[in-house]
C-alpha positions as CSV (number, residue, x, y, z in Angstrom):
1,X,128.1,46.6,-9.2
2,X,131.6,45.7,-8.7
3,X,132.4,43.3,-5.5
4,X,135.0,45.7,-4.9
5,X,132.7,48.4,-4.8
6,X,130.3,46.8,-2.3
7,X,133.3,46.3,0.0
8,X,134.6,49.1,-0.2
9,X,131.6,51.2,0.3
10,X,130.7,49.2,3.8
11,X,133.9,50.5,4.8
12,X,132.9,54.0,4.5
13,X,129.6,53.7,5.5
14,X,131.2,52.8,9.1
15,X,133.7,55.2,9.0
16,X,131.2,57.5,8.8
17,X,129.2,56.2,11.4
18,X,132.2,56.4,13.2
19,X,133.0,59.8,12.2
20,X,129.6,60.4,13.9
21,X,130.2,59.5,17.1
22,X,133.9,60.9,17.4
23,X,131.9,64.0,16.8
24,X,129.6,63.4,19.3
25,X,132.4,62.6,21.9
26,X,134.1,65.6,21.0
27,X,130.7,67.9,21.7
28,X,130.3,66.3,24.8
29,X,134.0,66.6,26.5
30,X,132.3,69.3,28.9
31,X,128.6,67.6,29.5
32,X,128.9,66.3,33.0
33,X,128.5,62.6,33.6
34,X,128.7,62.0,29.8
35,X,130.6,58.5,28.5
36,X,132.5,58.3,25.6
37,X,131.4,56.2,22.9
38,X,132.9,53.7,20.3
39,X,131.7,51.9,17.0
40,X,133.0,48.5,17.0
41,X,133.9,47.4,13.8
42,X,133.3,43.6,12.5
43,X,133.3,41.1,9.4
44,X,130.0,40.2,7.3
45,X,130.4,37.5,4.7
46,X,128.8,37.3,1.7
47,X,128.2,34.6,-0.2
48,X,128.8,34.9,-4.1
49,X,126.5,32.1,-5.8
50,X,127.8,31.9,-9.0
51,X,131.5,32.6,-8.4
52,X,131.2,29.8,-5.1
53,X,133.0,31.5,-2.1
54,X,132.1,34.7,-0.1
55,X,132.7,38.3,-0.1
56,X,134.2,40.1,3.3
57,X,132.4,43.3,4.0
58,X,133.0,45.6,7.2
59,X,130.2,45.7,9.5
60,X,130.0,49.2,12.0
61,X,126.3,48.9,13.6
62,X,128.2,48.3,16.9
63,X,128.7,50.5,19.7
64,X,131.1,50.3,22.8
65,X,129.9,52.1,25.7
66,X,133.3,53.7,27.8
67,X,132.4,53.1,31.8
68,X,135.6,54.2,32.9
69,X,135.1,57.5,35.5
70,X,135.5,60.6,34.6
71,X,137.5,63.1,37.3
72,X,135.2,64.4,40.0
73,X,135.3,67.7,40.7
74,X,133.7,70.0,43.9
75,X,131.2,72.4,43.4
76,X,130.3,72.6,47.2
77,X,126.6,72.9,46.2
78,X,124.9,70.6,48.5
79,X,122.3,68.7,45.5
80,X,125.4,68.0,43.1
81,X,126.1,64.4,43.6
82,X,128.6,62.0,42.1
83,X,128.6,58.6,42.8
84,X,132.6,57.2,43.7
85,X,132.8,53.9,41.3
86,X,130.2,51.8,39.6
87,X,126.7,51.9,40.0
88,X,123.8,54.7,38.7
89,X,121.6,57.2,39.5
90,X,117.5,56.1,38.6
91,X,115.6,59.2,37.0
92,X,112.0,58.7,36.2
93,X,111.5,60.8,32.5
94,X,108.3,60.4,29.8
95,X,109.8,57.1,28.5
96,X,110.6,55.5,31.5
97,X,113.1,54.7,34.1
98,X,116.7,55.6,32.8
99,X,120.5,55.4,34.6
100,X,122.5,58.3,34.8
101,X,125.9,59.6,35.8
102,X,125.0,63.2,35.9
103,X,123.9,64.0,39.4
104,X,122.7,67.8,39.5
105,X,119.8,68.2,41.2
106,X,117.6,71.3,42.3
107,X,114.3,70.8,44.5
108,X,110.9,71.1,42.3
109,X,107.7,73.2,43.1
110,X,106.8,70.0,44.9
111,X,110.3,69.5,46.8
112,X,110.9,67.2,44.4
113,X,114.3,66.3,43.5
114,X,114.8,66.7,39.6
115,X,117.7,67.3,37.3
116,X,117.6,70.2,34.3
117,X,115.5,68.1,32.6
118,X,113.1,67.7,35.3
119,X,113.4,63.8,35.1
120,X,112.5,62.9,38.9
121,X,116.0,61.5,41.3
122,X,114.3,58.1,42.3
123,X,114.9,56.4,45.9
124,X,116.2,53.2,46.3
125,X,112.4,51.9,46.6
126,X,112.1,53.4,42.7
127,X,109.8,56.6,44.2
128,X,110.5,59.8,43.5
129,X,112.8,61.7,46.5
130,X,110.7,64.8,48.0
131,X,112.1,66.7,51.0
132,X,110.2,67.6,53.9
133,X,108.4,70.9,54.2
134,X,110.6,73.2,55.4
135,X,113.4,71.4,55.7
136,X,116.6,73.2,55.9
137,X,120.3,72.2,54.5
138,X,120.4,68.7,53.5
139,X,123.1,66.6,54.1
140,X,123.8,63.4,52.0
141,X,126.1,60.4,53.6
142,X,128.0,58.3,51.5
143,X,125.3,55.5,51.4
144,X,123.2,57.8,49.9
145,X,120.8,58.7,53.3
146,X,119.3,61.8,53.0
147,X,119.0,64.0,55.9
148,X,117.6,67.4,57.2
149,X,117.9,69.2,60.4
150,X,119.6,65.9,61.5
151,X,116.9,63.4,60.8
152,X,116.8,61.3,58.1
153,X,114.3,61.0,55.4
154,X,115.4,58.8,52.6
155,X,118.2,57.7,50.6
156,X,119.3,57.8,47.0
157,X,119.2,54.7,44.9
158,X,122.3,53.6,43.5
159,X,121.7,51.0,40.8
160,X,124.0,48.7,38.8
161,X,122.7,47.5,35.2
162,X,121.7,43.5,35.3
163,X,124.5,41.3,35.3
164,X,126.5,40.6,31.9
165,X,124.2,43.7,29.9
166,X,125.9,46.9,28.8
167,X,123.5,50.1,29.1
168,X,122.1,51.4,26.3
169,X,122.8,55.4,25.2
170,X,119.3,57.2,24.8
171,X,120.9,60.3,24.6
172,X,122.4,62.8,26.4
173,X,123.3,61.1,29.7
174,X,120.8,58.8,30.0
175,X,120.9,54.7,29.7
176,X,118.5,52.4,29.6
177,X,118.7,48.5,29.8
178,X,116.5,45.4,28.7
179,X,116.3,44.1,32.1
180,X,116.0,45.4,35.8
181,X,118.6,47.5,37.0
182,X,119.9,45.9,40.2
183,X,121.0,47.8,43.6
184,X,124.5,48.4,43.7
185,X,126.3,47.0,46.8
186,X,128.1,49.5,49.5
187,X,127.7,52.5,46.9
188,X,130.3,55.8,47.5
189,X,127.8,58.6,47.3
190,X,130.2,62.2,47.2
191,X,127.7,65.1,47.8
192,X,128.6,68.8,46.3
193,X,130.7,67.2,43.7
194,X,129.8,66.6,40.1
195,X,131.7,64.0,37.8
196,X,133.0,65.4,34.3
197,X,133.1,63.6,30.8
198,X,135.2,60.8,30.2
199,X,135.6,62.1,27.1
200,X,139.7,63.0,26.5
201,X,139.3,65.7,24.2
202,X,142.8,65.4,22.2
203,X,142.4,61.5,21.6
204,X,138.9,62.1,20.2
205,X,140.5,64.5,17.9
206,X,143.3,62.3,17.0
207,X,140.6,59.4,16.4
208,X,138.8,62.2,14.1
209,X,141.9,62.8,12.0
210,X,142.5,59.2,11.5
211,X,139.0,58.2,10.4
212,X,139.0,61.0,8.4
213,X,142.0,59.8,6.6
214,X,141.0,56.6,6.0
215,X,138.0,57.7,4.3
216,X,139.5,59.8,2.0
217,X,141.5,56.8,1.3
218,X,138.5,54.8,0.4
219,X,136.6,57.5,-1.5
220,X,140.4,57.5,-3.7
221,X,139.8,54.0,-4.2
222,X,136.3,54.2,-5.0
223,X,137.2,57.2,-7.7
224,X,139.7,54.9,-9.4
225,X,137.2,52.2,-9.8
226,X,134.6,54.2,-10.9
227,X,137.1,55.4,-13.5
228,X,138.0,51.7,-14.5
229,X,134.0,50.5,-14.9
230,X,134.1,53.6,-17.0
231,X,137.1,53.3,-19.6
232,X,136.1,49.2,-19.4
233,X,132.6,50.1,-20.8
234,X,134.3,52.5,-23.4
235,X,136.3,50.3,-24.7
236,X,134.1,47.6,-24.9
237,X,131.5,49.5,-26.8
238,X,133.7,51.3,-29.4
C-alpha cells in the first residue's frame, strides 16, 4: 500500500476516535458530575527500510481528562452533595473502589448510603456510610461530618487521585487510578447541591463540525489516491 495511504488513514482513524468521544461529551452535557473528555493527538514514526528515513503517522490512543468544575446548582435535598474544588467522592461498586463527582445519594434498605447505581458512599476510613436507626434529618458540614439529631456519626471521604496521576474514565462518572487515592486536605463539602457537566454543549458541537470536516477531507484525499493506484495499474498493464 501507498505510504500516503498509511498516513493518511491514521489520521482518520483518530478523527474518528475523536468523533467518538465529541459524541460522548455531547450525550453527557446533562449527566451530573460528568467531565468532558479529549483525544490527544501525537506523531508515530515509521521507519522505511528500503527507502532509509521514516514515515510520520498520527497517533490518537490518547485521552485528556477535563477537571475543570462544572456550575453547582441547589436542589435543597439534604443527600445531594457536591464537593466545592478538587478532591472526590469514594464509591465501593463490583470492580472496586472508584472516584466520583456525582454526589446523589438516597439511604439503602440497610441505611446505607448509595448512589442510582447502588455503588456504596465510602467514609473517609474507606467503610461504607450507614445512618443510625432512626435517625431523623441529616445535616452535612463542610468537612464532610455527618450528623443527626445533632450528634455526629461520621464523615464523608473526600479523596484526591495520587500525586502526578490523571484518573482514569470507567464510564459514566466513575474514575479509577493505578495507585491509592489520597485524602484531600480542608475539602468544601456543599450539601443539597449537585454539580452539573462540564461539558459546554455549543463547543462540543463546534469541535463535532470541525472533526467532521476534516475527515471528509481525508476520505477526498484517500478517493483521489485510490483513483491514481487505479489509472497507474491501467496504464501499466495495457
Amino acid at each position: 500500500m501507498d505510504n500516503a495511504i498509511y498516513a493518511s488513514l491514521t489520521r482518520q482513524s483518530g478523527l474518528m476516535r475523536e468523533m467518538r468521544v465529541v459524541a460522548n461529551n455531547i450525550a453527557n452535557a446533562n449527566t451530573t458530575g460528568f467531565r468532558r473528555e479529549g483525544v490527544i493527538f501525537a506523531e508515530h514514526l515509521s521507519a522505511l527500510d528500503r527507502q532509509g528515513g521514516t514515515l510520520s503517522m498520527a497517533d490518537a490512543r490518547g485521552r485528556m481528562l477535563d477537571l475543570n468544575q462544572g456550575v453547582l446548582t441547589q436542589t435543597n435535598n439534604n443527600l445531594d452533595l457536591a464537593i466545592e474544588g478538587d478532591g472526590f467522592f469514594m464509591v465501593e461498586t463490583p470492580e472496586g473502589i472508584r472516584l466520583t463527582r456525582a454526589g446523589a445519594f438516597t439511604p439503602g434498605p440497610e441505611g446505607e448510603l448509595m448512589n442510582a447505581d447502588g455503588n456504596h458512599l465510602l467514609d473517609e476510613g474507606q467503610a461504607p456510610i450507614i445512618l443510625p436507626a432512626g435517625a431523623g434529618s441529616v445535616s452535612i458540614g463542610a468537612d464532610g461530618t455527618l450528623s443527626s439529631n445533632g450528634l455526629p456519626f461520621g464523615r464523608i471521604g473526600v479523596f484526591n487521585p495520587p500525586e502526578g496521576e490523571t484518573p482514569a474514565h470507567q464510564g459514566g462518572t466513575l474514575f479509577s487510578t493505578t495507585g491509592a487515592p489520597e485524602p484531600a486536605e480542608n475539602p468544601r463539602i456543599r450539601q443539597g447541591f449537585l454539580e452539573e457537566s462540564n461539558v459546554d454543549p455549543i463547543m462540543e458541537i463546534t469541535r463535532m463540525i470541525e472533526v467532521q470536516r476534516a475527515y471528509e477531507l481525508g476520505q477526498s484525499f484517500l478517493d483521489r489516491e485510490d483513483q491514481r493506484i487505479r489509472s497507474a495499474i491501467t496504464s501499466m498493464t495495457r
